[in-house]
N, C-alpha and C positions, 0 to 999 in steps of 0.2 A: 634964774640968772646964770648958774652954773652953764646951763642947755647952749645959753648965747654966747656966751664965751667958746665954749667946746666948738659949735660953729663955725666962729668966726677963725678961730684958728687951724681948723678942719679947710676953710676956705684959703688961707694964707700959706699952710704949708703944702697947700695941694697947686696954689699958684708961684711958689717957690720951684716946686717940683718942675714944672710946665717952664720956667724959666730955664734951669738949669738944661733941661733937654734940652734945649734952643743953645745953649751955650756950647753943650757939648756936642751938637751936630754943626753949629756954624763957626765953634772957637777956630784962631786964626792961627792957631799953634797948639801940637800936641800936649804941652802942658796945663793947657788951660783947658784942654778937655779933660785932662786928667782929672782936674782937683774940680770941675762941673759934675763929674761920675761922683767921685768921692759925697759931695756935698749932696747928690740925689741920695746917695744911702742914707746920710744924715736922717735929712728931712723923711725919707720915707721910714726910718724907725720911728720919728717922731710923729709920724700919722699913723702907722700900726701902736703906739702905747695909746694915741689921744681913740682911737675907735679902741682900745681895750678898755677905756676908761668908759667910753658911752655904751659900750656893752657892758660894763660890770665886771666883767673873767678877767680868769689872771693868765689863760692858756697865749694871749697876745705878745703877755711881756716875755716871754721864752724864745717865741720867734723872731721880736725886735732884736733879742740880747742874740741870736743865731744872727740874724743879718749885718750888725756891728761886728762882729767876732769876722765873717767873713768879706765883708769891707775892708777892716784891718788890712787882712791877709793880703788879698790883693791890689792893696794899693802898694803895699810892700813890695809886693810881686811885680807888680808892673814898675814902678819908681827903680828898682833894682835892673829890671830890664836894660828902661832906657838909659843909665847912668853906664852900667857894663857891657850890655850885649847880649849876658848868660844870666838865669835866674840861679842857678844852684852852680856852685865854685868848684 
């Protein structure tokens, strides 16, 4: 039972993913590409934990928690961008 759920959500945030690309290569303003990047990192930590989970290993969740940590970052980095011009004051 576990297996189909794992799946099914395997298939939703991998068709999540495939959407957001689409968002952020056609969005119609650079903001809404922005926060399309953002939300692919999302979803892709959450398909690096859900295939850590169907592998069993824990070496997954290190990488996910590496790719949040660096999504942070640069959304920061870019949101600062466009608001001032300069990233560092």
């Amino acid at each position: 039972m576990i297996d189909i759920a794992l799946w099914i959500a395997l298939a939703l945030f991998t068709a999540a993913i495939v959407l957001n690309f689409y968002r952020a290569v056609i969005g119609p303003s650079l903001p809404d590409r922005i926060l399309a990047v953002d939300t692919m990192y999302m979803n892709s930590i959450a398909l690096i934990v859900l295939f850590g989970f169907w592998l069993d290993t824990k070496n997954y969740f290190e990488a996910a928690l590496l790719i949040a940590m660096l999504g942070f970052i640069s959304t920061i980095a870019i949101c600062k961008y466009l608001l001032r011009g300069d990233i560092i004051e």
